[in-house]
Biopython code that builds the backbone (N, CA, C, O; Angstrom):
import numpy as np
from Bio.PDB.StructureBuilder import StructureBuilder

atoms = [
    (1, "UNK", "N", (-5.859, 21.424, 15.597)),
    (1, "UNK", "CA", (-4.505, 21.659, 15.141)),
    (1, "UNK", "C", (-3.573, 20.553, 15.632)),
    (1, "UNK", "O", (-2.700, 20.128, 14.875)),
    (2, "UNK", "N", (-3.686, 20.185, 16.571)),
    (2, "UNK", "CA", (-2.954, 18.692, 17.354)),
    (2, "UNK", "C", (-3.136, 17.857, 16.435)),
    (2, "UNK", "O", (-2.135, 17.216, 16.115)),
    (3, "UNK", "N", (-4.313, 17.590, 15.761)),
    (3, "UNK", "CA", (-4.623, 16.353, 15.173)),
    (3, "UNK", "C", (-3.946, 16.800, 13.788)),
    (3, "UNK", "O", (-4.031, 15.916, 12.935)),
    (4, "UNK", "N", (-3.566, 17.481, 13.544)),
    (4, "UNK", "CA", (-3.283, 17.892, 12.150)),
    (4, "UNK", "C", (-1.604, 17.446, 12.108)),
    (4, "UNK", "O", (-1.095, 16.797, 11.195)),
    (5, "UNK", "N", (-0.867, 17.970, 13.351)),
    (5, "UNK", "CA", (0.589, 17.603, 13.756)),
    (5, "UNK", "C", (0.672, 15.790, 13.894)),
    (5, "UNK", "O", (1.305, 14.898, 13.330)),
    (6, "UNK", "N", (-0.199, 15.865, 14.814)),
    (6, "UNK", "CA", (-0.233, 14.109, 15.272)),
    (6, "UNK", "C", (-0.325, 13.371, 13.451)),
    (6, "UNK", "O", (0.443, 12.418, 13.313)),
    (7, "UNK", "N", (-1.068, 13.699, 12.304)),
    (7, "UNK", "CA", (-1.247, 12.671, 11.281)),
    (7, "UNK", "C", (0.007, 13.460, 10.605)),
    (7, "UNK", "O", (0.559, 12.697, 9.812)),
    (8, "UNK", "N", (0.653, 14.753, 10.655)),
    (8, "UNK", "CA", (1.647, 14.796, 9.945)),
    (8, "UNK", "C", (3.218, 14.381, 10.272)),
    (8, "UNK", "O", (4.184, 14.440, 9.510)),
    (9, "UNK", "N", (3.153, 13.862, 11.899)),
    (9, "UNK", "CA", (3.843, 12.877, 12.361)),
    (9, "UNK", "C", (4.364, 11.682, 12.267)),
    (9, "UNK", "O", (5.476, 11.198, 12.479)),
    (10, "UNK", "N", (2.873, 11.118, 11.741)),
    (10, "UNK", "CA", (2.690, 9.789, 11.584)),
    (10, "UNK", "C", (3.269, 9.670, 9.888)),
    (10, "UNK", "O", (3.988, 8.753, 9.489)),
    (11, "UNK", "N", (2.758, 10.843, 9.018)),
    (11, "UNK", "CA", (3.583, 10.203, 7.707)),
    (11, "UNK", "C", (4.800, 10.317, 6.992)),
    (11, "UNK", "O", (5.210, 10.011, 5.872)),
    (12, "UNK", "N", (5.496, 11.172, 8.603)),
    (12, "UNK", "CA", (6.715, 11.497, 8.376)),
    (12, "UNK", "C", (7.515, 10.315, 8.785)),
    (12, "UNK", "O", (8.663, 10.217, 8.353)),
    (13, "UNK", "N", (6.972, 9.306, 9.661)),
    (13, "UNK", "CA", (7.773, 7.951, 10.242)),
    (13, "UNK", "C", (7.369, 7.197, 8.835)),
    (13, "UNK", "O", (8.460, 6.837, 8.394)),
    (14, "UNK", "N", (6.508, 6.841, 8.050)),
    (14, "UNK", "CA", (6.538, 5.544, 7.040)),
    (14, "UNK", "C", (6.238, 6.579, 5.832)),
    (14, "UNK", "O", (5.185, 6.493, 5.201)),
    (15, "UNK", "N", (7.274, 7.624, 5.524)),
    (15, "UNK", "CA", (6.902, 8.155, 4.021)),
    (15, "UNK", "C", (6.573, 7.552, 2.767)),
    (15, "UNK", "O", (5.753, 8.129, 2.054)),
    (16, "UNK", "N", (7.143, 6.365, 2.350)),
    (16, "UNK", "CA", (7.373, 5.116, 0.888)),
    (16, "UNK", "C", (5.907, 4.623, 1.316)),
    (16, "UNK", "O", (5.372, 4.006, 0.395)),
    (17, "UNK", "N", (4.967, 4.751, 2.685)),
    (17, "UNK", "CA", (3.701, 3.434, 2.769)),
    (17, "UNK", "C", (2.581, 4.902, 2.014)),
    (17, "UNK", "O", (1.828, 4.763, 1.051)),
    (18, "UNK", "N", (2.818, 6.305, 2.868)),
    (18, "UNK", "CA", (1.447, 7.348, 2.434)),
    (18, "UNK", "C", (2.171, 7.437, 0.700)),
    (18, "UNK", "O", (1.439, 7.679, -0.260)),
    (19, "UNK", "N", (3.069, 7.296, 0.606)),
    (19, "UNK", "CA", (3.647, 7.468, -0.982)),
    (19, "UNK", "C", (3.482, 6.258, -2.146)),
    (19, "UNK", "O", (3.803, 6.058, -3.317)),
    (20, "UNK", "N", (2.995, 5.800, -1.398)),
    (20, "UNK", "CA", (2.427, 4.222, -2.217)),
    (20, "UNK", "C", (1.201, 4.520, -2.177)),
    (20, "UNK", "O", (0.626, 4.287, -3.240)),
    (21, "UNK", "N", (0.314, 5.115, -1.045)),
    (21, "UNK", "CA", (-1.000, 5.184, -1.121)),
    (21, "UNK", "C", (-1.520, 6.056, -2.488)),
    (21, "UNK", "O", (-2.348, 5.915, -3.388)),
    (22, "UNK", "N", (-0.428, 7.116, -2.030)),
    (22, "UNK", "CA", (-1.210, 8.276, -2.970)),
    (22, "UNK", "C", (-0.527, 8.038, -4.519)),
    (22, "UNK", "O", (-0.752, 8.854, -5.413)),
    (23, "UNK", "N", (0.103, 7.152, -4.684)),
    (23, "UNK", "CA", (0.359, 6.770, -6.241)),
    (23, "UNK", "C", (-0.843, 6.245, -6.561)),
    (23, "UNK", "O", (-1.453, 6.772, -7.492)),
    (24, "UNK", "N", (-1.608, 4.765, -5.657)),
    (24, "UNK", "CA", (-2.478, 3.837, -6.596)),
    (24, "UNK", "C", (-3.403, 4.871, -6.096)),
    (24, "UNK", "O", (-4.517, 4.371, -6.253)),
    (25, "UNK", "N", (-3.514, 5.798, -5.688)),
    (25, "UNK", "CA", (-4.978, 6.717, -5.640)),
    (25, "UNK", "C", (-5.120, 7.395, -6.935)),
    (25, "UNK", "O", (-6.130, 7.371, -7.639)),
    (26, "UNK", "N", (-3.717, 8.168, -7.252)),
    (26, "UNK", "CA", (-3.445, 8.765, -8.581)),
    (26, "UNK", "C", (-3.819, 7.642, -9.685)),
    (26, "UNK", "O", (-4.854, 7.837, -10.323)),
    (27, "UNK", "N", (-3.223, 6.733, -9.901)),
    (27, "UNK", "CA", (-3.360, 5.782, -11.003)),
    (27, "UNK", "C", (-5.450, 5.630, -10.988)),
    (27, "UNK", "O", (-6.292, 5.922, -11.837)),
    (28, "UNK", "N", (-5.526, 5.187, -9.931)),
    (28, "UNK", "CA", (-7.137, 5.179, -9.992)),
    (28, "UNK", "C", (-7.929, 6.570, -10.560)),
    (28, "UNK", "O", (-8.792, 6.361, -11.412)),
    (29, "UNK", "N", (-7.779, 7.471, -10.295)),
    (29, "UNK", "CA", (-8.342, 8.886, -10.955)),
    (29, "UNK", "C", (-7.831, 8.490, -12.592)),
    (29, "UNK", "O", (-8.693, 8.369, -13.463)),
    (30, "UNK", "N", (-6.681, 8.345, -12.845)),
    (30, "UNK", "CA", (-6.788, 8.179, -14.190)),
    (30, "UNK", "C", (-7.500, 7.010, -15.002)),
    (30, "UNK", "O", (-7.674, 7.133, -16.215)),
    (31, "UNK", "N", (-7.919, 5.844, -14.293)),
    (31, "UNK", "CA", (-8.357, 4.946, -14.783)),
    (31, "UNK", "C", (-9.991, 5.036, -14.678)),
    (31, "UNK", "O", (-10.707, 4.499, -15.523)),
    (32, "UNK", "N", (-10.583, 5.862, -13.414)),
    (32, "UNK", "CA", (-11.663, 6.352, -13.351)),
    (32, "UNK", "C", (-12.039, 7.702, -14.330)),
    (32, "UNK", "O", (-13.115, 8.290, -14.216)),
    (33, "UNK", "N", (-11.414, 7.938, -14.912)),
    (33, "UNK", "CA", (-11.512, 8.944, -16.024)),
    (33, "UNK", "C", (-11.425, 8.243, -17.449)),
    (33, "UNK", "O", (-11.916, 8.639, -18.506)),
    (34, "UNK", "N", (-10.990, 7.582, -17.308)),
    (34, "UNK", "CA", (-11.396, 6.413, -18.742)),
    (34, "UNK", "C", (-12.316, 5.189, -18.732)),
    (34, "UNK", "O", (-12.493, 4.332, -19.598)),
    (35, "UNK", "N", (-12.988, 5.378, -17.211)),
    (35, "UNK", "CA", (-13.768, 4.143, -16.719)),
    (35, "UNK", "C", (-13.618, 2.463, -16.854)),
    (35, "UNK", "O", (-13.935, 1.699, -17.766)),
    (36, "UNK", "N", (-12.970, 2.223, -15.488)),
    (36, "UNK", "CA", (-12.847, 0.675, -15.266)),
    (36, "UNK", "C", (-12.876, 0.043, -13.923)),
    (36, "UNK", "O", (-12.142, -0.167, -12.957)),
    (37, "UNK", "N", (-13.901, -0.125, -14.278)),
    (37, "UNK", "CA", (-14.175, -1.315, -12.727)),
    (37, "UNK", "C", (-13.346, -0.582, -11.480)),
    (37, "UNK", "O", (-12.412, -1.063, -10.838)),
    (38, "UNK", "N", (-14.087, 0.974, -11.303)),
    (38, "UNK", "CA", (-13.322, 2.018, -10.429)),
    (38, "UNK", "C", (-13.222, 2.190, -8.964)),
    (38, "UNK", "O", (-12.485, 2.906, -8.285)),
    (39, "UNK", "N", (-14.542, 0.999, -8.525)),
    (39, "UNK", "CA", (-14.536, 1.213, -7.432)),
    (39, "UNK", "C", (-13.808, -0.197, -6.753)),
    (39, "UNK", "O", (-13.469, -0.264, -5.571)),
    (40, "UNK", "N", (-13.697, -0.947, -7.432)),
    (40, "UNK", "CA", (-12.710, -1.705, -7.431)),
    (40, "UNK", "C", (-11.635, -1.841, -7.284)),
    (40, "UNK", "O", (-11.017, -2.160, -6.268)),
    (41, "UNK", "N", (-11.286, -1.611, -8.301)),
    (41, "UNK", "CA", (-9.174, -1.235, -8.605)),
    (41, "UNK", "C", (-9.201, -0.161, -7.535)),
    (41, "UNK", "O", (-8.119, -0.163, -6.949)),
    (42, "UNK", "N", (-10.194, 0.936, -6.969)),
    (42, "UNK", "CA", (-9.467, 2.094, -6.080)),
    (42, "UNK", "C", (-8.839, 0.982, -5.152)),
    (42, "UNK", "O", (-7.649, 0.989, -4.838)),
    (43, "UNK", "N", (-9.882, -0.117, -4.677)),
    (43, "UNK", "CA", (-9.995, -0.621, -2.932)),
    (43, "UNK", "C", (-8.554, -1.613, -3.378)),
    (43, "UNK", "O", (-7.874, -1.892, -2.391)),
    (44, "UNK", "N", (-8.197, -1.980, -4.266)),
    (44, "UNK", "CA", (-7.075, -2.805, -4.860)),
    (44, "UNK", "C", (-5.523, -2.027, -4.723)),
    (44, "UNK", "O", (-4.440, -2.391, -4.264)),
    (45, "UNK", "N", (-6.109, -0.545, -5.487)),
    (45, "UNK", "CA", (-4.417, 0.058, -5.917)),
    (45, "UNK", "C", (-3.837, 0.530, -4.558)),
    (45, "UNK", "O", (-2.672, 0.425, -4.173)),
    (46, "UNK", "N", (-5.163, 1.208, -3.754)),
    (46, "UNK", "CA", (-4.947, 1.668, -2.160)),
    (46, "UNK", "C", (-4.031, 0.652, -0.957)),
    (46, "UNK", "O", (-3.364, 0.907, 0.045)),
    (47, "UNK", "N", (-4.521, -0.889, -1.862)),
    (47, "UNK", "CA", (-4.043, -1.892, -0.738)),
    (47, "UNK", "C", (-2.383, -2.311, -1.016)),
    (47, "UNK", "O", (-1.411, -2.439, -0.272)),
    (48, "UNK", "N", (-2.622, -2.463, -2.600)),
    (48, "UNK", "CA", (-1.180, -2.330, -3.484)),
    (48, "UNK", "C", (-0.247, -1.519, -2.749)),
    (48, "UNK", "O", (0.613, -1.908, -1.959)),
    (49, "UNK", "N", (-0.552, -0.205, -3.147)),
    (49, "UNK", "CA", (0.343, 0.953, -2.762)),
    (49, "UNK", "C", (0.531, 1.007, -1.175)),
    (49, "UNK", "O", (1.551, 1.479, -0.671)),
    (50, "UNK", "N", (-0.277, 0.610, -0.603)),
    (50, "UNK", "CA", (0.368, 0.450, 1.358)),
    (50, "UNK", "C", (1.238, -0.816, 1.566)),
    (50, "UNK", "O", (2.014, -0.942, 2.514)),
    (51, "UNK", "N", (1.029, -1.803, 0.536)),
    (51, "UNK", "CA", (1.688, -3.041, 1.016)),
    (51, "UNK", "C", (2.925, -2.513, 0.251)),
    (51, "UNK", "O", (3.966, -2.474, 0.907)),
    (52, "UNK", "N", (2.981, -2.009, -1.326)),
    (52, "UNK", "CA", (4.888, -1.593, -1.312)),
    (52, "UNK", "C", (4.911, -1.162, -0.470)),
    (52, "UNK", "O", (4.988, -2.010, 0.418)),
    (53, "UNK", "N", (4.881, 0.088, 0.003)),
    (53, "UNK", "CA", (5.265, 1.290, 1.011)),
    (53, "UNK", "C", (5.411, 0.337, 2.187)),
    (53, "UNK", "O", (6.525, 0.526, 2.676)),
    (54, "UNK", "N", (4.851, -0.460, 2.738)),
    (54, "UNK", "CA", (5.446, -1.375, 3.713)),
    (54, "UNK", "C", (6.558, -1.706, 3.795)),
    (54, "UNK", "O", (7.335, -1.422, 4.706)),
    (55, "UNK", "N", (6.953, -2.920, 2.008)),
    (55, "UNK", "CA", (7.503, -3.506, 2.241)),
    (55, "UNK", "C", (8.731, -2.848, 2.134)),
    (55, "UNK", "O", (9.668, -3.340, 2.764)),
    (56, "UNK", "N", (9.004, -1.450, 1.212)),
    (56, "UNK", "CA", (9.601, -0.727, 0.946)),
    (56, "UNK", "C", (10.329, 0.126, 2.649)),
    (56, "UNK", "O", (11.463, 0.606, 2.637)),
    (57, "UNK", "N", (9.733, 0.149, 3.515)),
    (57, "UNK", "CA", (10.072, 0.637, 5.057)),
    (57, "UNK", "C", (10.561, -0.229, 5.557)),
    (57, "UNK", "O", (11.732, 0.017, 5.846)),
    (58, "UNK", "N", (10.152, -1.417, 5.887)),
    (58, "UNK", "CA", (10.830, -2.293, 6.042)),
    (58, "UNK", "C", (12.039, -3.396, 5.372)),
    (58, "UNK", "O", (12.381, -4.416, 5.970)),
    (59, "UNK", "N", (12.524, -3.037, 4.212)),
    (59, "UNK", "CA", (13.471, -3.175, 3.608)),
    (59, "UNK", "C", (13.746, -4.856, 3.306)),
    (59, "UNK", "O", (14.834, -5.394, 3.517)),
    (60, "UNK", "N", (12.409, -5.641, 2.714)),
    (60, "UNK", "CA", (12.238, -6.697, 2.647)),
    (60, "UNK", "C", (12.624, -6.858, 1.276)),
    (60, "UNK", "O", (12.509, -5.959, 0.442)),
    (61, "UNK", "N", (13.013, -7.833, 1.075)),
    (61, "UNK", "CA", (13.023, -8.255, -0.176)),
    (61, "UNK", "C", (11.904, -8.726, -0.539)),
    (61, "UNK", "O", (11.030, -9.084, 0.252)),
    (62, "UNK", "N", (11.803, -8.782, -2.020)),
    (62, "UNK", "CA", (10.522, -9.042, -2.655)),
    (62, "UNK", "C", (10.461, -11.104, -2.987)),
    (62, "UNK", "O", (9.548, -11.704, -3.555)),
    (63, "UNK", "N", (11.609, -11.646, -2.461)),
    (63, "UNK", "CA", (11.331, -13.014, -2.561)),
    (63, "UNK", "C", (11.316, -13.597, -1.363)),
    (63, "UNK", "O", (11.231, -14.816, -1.512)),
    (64, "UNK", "N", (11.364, -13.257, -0.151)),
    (64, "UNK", "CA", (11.388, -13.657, 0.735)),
    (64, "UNK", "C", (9.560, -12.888, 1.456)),
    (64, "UNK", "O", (9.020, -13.693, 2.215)),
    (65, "UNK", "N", (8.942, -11.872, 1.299)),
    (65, "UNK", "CA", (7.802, -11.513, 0.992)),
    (65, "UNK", "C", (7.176, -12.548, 0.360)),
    (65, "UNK", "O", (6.285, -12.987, 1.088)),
    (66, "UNK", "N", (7.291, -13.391, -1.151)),
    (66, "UNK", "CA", (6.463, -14.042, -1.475)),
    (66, "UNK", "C", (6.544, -15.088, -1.172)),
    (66, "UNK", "O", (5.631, -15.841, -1.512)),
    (67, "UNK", "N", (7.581, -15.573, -0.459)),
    (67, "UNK", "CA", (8.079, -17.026, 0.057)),
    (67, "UNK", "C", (7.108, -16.806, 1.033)),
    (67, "UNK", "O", (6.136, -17.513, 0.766)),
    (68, "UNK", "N", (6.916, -16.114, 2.095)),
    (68, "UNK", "CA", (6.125, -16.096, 3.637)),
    (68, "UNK", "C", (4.860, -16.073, 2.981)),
    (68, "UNK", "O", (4.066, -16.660, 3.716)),
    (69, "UNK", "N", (4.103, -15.534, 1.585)),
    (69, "UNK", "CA", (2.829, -15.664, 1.737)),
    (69, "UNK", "C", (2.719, -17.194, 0.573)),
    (69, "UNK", "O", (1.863, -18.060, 0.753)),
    (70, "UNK", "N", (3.367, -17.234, -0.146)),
    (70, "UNK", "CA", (2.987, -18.646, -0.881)),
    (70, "UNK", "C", (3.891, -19.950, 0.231)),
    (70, "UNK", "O", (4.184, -20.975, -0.385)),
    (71, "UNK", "N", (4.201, -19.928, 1.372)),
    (71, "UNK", "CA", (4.784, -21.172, 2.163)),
    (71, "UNK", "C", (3.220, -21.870, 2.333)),
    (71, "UNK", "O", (2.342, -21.163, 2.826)),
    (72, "UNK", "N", (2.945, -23.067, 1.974)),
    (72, "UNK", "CA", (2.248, -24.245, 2.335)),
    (72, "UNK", "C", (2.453, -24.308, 4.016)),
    (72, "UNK", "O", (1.483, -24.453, 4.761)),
    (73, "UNK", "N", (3.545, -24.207, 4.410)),
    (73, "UNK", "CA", (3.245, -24.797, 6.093)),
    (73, "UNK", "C", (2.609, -23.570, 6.795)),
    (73, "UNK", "O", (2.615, -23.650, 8.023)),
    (74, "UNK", "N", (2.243, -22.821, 6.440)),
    (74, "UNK", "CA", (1.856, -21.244, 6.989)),
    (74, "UNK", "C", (0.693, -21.532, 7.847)),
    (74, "UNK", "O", (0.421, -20.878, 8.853)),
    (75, "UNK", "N", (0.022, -22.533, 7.411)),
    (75, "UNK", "CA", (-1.552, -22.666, 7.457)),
    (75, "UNK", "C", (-1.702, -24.054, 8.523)),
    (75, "UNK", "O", (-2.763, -24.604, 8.821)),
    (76, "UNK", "N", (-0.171, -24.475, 9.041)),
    (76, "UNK", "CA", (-0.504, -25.700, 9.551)),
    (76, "UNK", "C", (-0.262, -25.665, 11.322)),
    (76, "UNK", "O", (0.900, -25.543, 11.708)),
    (77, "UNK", "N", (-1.302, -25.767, 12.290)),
    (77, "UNK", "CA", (-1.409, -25.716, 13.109)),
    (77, "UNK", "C", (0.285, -26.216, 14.141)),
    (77, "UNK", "O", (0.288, -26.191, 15.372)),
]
sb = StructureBuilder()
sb.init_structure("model")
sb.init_model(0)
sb.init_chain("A")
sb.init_seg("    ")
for serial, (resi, resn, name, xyz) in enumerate(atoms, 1):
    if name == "N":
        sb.init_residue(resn, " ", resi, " ")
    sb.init_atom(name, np.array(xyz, "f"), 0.0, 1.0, " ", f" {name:<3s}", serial, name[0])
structure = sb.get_structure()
């Protein structure tokens, strides 16, 4: 029962990241019901839907997000 409080704790601090999860989980059941490359897109929509819900908690903008992962100097020692 602890453990049940402790994970309903945890998705009460980042609601928008478990609410991103369980969208691309939803979208995957429907796309696995019309069959497409299912085990795939799940491991895809799961990663999708935690990275909004991230970015969505943390209140990032969506060009400054793609600026930090497409920056060229990112990679330079």
């Amino acid at each position: 029962m602890n453990r049940l409080f402790s994970f309903l704790r945890e998705i009460e601090s980042y609601p928008k990241r478990y609410m991103g999860i369980a969208a691309g989980f939803l979208c995957w059941i429907f796309i696995e019901v019309f069959g497409f490359l299912p085990t795939l897109l799940l491991a895809f929509l799961i990663v999708a839907g935690y990275a909004l819900g991230r970015v969505a908690d943390t209140r990032e903008r969506w060009q400054d997000v793609i600026e930090r992962l497409w920056d060229p100097d990112r990679f330079d020692p």
